[in-house]
matplotlib code that plots the C-alpha trace (Angstrom):
import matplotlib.pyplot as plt

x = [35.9, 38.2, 36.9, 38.6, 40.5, 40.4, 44.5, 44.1, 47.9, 47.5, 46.7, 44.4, 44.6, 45.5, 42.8, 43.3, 40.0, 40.0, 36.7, 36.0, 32.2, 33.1, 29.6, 30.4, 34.0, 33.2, 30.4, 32.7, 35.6, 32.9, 31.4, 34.8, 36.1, 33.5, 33.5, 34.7, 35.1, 38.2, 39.6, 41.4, 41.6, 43.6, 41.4, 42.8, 42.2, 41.7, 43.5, 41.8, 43.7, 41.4, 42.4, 40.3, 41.5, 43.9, 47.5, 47.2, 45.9, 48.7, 51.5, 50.4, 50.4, 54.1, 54.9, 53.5, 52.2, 48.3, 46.6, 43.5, 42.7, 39.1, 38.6, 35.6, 35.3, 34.9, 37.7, 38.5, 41.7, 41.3, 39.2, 39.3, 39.9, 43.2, 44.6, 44.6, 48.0, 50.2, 48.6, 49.0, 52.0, 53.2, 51.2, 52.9, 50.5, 47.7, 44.3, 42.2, 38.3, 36.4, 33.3, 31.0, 27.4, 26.4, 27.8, 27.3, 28.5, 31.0, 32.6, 32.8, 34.7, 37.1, 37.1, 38.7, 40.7, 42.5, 43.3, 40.5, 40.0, 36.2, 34.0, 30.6, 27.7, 26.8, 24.3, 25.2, 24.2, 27.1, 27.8, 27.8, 31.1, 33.1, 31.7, 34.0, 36.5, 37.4, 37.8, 40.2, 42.0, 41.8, 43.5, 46.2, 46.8, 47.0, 49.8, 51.8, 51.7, 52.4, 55.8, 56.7, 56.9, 58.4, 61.0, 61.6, 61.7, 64.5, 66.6, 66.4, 66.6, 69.9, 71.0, 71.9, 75.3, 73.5, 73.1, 69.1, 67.7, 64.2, 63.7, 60.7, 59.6, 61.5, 64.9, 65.1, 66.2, 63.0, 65.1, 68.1, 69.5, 71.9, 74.6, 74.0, 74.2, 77.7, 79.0, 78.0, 78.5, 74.8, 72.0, 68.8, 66.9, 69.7, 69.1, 65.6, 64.3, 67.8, 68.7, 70.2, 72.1, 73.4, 74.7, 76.1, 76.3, 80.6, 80.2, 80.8, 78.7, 75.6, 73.7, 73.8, 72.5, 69.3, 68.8, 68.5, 65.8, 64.3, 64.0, 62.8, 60.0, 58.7, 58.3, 61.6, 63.4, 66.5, 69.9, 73.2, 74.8, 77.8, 78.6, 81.0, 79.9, 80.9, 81.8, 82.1, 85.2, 85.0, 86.7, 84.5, 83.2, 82.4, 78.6, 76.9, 73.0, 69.8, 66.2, 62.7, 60.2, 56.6, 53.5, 50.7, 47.4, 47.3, 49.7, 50.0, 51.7, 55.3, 55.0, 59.2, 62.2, 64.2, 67.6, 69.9, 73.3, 76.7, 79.9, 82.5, 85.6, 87.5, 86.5, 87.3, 90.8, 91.4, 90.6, 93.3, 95.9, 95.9, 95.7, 98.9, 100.9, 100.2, 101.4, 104.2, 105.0, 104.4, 106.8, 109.5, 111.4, 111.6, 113.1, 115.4, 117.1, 116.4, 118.3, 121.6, 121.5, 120.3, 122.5, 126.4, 125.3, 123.9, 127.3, 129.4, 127.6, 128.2, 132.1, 132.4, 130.3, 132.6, 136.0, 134.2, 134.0, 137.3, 138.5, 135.8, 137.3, 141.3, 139.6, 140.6, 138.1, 135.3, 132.8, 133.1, 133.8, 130.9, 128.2, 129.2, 130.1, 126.4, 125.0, 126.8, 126.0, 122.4, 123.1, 124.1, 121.2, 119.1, 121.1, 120.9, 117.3, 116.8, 118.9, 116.5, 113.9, 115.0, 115.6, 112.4, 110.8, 112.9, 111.9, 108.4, 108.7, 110.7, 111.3, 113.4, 111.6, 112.1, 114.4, 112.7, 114.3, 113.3, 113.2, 112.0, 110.1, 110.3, 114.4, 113.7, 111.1, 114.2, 117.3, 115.0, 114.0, 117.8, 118.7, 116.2, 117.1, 119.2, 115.7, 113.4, 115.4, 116.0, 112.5, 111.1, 109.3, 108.8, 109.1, 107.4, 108.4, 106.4, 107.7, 106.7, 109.5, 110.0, 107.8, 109.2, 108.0, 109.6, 110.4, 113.3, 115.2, 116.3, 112.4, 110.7, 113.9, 112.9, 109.2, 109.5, 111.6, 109.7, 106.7, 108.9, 110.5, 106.3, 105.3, 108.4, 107.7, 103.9, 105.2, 107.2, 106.3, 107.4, 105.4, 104.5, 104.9, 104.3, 105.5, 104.0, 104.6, 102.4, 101.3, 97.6, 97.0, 98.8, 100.1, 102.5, 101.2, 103.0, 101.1, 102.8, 101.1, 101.8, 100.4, 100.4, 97.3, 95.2, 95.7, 92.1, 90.3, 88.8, 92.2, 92.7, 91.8, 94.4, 97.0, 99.1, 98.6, 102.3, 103.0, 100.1, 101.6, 100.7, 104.0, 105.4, 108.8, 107.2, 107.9, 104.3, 106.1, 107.2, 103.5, 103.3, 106.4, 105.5, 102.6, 104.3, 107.1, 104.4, 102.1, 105.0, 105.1, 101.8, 100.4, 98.3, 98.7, 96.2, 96.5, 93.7, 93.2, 91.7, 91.1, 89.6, 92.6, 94.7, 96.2, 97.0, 98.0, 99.3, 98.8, 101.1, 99.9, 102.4, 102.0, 103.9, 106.9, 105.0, 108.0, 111.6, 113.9, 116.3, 116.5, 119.0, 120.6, 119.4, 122.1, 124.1, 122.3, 124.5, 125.0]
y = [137.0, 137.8, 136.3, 133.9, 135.6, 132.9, 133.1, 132.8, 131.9, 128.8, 125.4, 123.3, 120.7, 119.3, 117.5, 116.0, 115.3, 112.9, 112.6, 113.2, 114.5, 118.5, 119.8, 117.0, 118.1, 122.0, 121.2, 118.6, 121.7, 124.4, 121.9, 121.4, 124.8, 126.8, 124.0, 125.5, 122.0, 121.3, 124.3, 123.4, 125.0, 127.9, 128.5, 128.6, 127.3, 123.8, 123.8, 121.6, 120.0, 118.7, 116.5, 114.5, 111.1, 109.0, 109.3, 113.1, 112.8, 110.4, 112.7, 115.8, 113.6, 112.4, 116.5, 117.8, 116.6, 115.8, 115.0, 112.8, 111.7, 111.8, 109.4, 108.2, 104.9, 104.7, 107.1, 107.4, 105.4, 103.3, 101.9, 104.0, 100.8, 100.2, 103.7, 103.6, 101.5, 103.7, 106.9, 105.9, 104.7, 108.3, 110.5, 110.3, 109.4, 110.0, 108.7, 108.1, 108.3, 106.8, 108.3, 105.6, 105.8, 102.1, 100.9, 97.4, 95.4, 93.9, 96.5, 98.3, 95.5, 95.6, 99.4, 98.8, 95.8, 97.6, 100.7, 103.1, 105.1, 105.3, 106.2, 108.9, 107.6, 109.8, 112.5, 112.6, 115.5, 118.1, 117.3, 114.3, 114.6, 116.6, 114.2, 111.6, 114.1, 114.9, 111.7, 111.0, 114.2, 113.5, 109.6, 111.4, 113.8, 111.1, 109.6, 112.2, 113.1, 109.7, 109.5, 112.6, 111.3, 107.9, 110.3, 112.0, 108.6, 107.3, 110.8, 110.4, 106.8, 106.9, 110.3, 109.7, 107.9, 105.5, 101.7, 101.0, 97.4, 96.2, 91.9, 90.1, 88.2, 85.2, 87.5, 87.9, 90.8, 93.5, 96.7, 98.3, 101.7, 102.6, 103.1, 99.0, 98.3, 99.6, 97.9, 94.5, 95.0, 93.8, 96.1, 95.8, 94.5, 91.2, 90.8, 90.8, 87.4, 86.0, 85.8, 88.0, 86.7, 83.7, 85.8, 88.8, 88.4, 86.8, 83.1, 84.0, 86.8, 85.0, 83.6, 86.7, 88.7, 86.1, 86.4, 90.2, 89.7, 87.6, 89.4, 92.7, 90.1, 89.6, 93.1, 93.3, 97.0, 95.6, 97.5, 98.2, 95.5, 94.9, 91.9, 91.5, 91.9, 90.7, 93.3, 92.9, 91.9, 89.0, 91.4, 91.2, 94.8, 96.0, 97.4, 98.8, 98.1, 98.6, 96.5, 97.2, 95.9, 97.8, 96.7, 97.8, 95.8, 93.7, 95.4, 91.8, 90.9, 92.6, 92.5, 93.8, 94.4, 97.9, 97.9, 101.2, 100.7, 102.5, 100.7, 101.1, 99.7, 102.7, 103.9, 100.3, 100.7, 104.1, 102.8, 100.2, 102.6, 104.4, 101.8, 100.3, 103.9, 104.2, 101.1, 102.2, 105.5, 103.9, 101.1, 103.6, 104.3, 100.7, 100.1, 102.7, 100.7, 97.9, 98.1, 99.0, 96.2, 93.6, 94.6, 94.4, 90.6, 90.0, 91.3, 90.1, 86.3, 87.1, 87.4, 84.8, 82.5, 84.1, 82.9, 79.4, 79.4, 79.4, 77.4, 74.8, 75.3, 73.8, 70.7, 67.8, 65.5, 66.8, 64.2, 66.3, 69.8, 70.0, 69.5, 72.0, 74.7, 74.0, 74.2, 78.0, 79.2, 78.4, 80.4, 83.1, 83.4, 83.2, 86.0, 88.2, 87.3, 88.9, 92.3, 92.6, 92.2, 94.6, 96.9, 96.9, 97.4, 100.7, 102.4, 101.7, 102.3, 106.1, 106.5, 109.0, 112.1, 111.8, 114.2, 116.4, 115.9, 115.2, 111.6, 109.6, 106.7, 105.4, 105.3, 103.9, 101.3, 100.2, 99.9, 97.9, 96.0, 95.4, 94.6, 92.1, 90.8, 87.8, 86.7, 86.8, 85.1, 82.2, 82.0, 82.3, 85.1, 87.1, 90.8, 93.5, 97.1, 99.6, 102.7, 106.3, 108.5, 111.9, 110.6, 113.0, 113.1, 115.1, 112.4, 110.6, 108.1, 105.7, 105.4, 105.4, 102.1, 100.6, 100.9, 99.6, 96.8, 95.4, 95.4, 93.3, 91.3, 90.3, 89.6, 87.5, 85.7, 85.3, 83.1, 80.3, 78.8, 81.1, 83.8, 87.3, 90.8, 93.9, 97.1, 100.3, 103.6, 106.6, 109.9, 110.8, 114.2, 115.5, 112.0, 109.3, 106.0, 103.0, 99.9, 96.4, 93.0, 89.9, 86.4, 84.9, 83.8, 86.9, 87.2, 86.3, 89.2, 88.7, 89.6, 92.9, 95.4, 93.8, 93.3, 96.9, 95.9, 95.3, 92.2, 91.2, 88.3, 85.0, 83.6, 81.3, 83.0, 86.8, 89.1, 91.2, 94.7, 94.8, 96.3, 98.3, 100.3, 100.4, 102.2, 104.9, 105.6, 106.5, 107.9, 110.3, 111.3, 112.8, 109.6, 106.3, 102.6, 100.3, 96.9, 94.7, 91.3, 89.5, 85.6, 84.5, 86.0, 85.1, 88.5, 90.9, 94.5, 97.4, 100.8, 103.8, 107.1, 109.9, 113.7, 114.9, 117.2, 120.5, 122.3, 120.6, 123.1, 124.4, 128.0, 129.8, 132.7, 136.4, 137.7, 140.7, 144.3, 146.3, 149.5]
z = [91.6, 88.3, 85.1, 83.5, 80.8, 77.6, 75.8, 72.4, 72.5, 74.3, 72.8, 75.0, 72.3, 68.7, 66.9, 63.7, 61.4, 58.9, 57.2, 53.2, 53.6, 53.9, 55.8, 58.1, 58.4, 58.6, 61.9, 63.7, 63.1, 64.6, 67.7, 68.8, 68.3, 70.4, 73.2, 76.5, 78.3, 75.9, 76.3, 79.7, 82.5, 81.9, 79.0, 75.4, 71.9, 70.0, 67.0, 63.9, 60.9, 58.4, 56.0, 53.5, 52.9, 54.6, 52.7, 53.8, 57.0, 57.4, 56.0, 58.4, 61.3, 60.6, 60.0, 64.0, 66.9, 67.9, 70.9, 69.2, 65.5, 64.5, 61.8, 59.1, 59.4, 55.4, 53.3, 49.9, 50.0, 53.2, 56.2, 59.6, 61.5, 59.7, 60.8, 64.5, 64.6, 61.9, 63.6, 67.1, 65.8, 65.2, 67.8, 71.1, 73.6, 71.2, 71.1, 68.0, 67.7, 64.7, 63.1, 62.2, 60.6, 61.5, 64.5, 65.7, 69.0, 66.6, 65.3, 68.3, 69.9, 66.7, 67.4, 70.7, 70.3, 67.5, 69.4, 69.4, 72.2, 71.5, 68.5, 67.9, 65.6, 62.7, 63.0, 66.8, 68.8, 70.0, 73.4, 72.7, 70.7, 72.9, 76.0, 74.0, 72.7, 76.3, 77.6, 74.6, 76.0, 79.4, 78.9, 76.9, 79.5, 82.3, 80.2, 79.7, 83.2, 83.9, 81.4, 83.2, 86.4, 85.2, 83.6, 87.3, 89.3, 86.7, 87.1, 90.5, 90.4, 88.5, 89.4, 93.2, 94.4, 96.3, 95.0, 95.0, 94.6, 94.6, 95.3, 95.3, 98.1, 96.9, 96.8, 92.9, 91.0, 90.1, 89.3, 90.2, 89.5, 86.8, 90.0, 91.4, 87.6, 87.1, 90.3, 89.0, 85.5, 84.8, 83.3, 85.1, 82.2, 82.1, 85.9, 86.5, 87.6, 88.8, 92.6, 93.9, 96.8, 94.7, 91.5, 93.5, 97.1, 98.0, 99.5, 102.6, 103.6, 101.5, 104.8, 106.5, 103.4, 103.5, 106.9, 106.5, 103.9, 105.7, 108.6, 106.1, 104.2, 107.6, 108.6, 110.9, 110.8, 109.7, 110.9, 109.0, 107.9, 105.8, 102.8, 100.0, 96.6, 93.8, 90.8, 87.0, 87.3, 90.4, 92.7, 95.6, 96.8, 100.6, 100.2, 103.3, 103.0, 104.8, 103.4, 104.4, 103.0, 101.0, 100.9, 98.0, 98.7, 101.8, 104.1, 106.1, 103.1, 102.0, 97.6, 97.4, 99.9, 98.9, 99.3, 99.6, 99.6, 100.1, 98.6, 101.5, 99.5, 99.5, 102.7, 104.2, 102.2, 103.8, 107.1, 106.9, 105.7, 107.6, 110.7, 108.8, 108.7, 112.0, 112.8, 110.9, 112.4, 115.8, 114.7, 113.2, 116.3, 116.7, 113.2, 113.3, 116.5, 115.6, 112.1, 114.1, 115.9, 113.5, 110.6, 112.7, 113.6, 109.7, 108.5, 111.1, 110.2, 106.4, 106.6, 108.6, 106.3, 103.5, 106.1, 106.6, 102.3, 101.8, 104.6, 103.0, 99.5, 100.9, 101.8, 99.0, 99.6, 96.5, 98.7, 101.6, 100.1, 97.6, 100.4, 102.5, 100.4, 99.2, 102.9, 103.4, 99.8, 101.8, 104.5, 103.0, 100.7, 103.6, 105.3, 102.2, 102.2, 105.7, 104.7, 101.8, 103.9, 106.5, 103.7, 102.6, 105.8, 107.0, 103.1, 104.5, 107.9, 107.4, 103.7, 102.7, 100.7, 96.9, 95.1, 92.5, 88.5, 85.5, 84.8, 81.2, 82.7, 78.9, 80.0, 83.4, 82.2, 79.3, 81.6, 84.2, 81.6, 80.4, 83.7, 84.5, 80.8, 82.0, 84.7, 81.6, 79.8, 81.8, 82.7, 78.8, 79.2, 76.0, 76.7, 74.3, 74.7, 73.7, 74.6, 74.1, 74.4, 76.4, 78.6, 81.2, 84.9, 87.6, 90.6, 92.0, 89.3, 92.0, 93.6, 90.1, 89.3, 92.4, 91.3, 87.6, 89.9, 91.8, 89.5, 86.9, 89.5, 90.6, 87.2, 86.2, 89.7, 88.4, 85.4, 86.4, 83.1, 81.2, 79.3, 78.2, 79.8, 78.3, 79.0, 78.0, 78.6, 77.1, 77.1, 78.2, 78.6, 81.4, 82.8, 82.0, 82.0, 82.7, 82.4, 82.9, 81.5, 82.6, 81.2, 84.6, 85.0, 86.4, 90.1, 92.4, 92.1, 95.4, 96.9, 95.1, 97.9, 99.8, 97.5, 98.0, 102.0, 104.1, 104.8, 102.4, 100.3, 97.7, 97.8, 100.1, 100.6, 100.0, 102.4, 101.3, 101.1, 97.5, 96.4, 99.5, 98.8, 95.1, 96.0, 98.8, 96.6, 93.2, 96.0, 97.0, 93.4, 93.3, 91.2, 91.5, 91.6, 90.1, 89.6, 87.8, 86.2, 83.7, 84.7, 81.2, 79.7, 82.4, 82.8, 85.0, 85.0, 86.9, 86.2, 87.3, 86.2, 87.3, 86.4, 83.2, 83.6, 81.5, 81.8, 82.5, 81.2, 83.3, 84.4, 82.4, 84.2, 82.2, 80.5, 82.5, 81.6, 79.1, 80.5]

ax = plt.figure().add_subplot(projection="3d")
ax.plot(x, y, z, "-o")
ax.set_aspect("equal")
plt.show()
């Protein structure tokens, strides 16, 4: 069996010694010095500081780190008692040990109640000191290992891409991780105590939530299960969870539920993507045909509304004109109506591929704007432009119009009223951003996930494709579509980030070599 080799280099631990009687000072520094039992089992050294009344004691404690204070109860400048808070104060996780020469049941108590992790009577015998010594030592220990493994349970905690929740029997909050706490815009402290299902969990997927914890209280494996969430912001969140419950003393009797949970939202909104483009590639065909034989009837009824005009405008009788001149101006805005519409649905159904040029979306965003000028006008809404210019992207100009289009055209539509939009258009690193700002009154945000669906629509006479094709046509640029809203503001706000142009210059043919 190897001896155990003793490293001088190690230190097993870090005593301070407060005590103004030197001899006393010089043995307590020797006892504890020479005593194997502190030096640990790897062996090495225990480092003394002695100091000699409390204002330096306190100073040199402030300066390193210690593992335990031995303290005189009775120093120059202050009582032992009354230094256990301002040294524990500054000694992580240290303990501190008074030296007393009259102890009494009283003061022991005061002793312990103000900190002390125990104390030695004068003229005590060796081991009798480190006996305490090492307890102090051990207790410190325990808690350091202890803040090192809470430190490991919180990285991992809030480290992993899961959401993790723990509930109480009664289904309130006891902790979640830094991931859950982001989703709801809540920080666990705020939500501990509060139930969960009632703060968080969307109306209509609340029963089914409490039956699953239910189920998990009473010691049923629960399965997958989906609900809605609610977020930060009110939109409501598709979060896949599974609960079991975790017993600590009577295992009859569940103490907390876990929850982990995946948020699904995008992969939900993937999932119906792509079911809607292959709706639309399956539908395409069908369009294509269809178009031919829709449009030749639509313009066929057209001229012959525009005939039936001016053989209603020879009519004398103003009782008799007026009316029906009103009822085909009707049918012919119904008719244009269904052109748009079929317009809009064969862009989505087989769009065309962009062409590739530089554009200034600041130049797009402005003529839209002038265009639309005589709309916002008549509808008070205030426009503010702001503007960056040589915001350059390479894309098609007649897709990135029909983009800026239909996202003015929606937030016009969104203020009846009247109001405010505000268009912006900057430069963030290697994107253009266009963000558009309406005072409309913040759209649900329950229904965002939905809102860039076909066919998806708030308004009564919406055909639900605007967004959709928005969202191809920026898609196809290599960019992203956002929309959010604000209800306490009553705002809402779309966000198109497109790639920067690095390099629009055209290609300038070398000059002929000179021979």
């Amino acid at each position: 069996m190897r001896p155990v080799v003793v490293s001088k280099d190690i230190v097993a631990a870090r005593v301070l010694l407060l005590d103004d009687n030197l001899d006393l000072a010089e043995n307590v520094k020797d006892v504890l010095e020479r005593s194997p039992e502190l030096a640990g089992s790897e062996g090495g050294k225990v480092e003394i500081v002695v100091a000699h009344d409390a204002q330096s004691g306190l100073e040199i404690a402030r300066g390193r780190p210690f593992d335990v204070a031995i303290v005189d109860v009775r120093l120059p400048d202050a009582y032992g008692i009354d230094l256990i808070a301002p040294l524990r104060a500054v000694m992580a996780h240290g303990e501190v040990v008074l030296l007393t020469g009259n102890a009494t049941v009283e003061s022991a108590i005061s002793a312990l109640r103000a900190g002390a992790a125990g104390f030695v009577l004068k003229s005590f015998r060796p081991e009798e000191l480190v006996s305490t010594v090492q307890q102090a030592l051990q207790k410190v220990r325990l808690l350091r290992e202890r803040e090192k493994y809470e430190r490991r349970y919180d990285a991992l905690m809030n480290a992993t891409e899961v959401l993790i929740l723990g509930l109480d029997v009664d289904g309130d909050v006891v902790f979640f991780n830094a991931k859950l706490a982001a989703l709801l815009g809540a920080t666990d402290v705020d939500a501990r105590g509060k139930a969960f299902a009632e703060q968080w969990i969307d109306g209509a997927d609340r029963k089914r939530f409490i039956a699953m914890f239910r189920d998990a209280v009473a010691g049923t494996a629960t399965k997958e299960f989906e609900v809605g969430m609610r977020d930060g912001t009110g939109a409501v969140r598709r979060v896949l969870w599974r609960l079991s419950s975790v017993t600590e003393d009577d295992p009859r009797v569940p103490d907390h539920v876990y929850g982990i949970g995946v948020d699904a939202t995008e992969r939900r909104a993937l999932e119906r993507r792509a079911a809607n483009a292959e709706a639309m590639n399956a539908m395409a065909p069908l369009a294509m045909g269809l178009a031919h034989e829709i449009r030749n009837p639509l313009n066929a009824a057209v001229l012959e509304l525009h005939l039936l005009g001016r053989g209603i405008d020879r009519i004398e009788d103003a009782k008799v004109r007026g009316p029906m001149r009103r009822r085909v101006e009707i049918v012919v805005g119904e008719v244009r109506r269904l052109e748009r519409l079929l317009t809009e649905f064969l862009e989505l159904a087989r769009p065309r591929p962009p062409q590739r040029e530089p554009v200034d979306l600041d130049r797009v965003v402005s003529d839209v704007l002038d265009l639309e000028d005589g709309a916002t006008s008549s509808s008070k809404v205030r426009v503010t432009r702001d503007l960056a210019p040589r915001s350059t992207v390479l894309g098609d100009l007649e897709k990135l119009k029909q983009v800026v289009l239909n996202l003015v055209v929606n937030a016009v539509d969104a203020m009846p009223q009247g109001g405010d939009l505000t268009a912006r258009v900057e430069r963030i690193g290697d994107e253009v951003v266009l963000t558009l700002t309406d005072s409309g009154g913040g759209i649900d945000p329950r229904i965002l996930a939905e809102v860039f669906d076909p066919f998806f629509t708030t308004k009564p006479a919406g055909t639900g494709l605007g967004l959709a094709i928005v969202r191809k046509i920026v898609e196809q640029h290599a960019g992203s579509v956002v929309l959010s809203a604000d209800q306490a503001k009553g705002t809402t706000t779309v966000t198109v980030t497109i790639p920067f142009a690095l390099d629009v210059r055209p290609l300038s043919k070398a000059p002929p070599p000179v021979i």
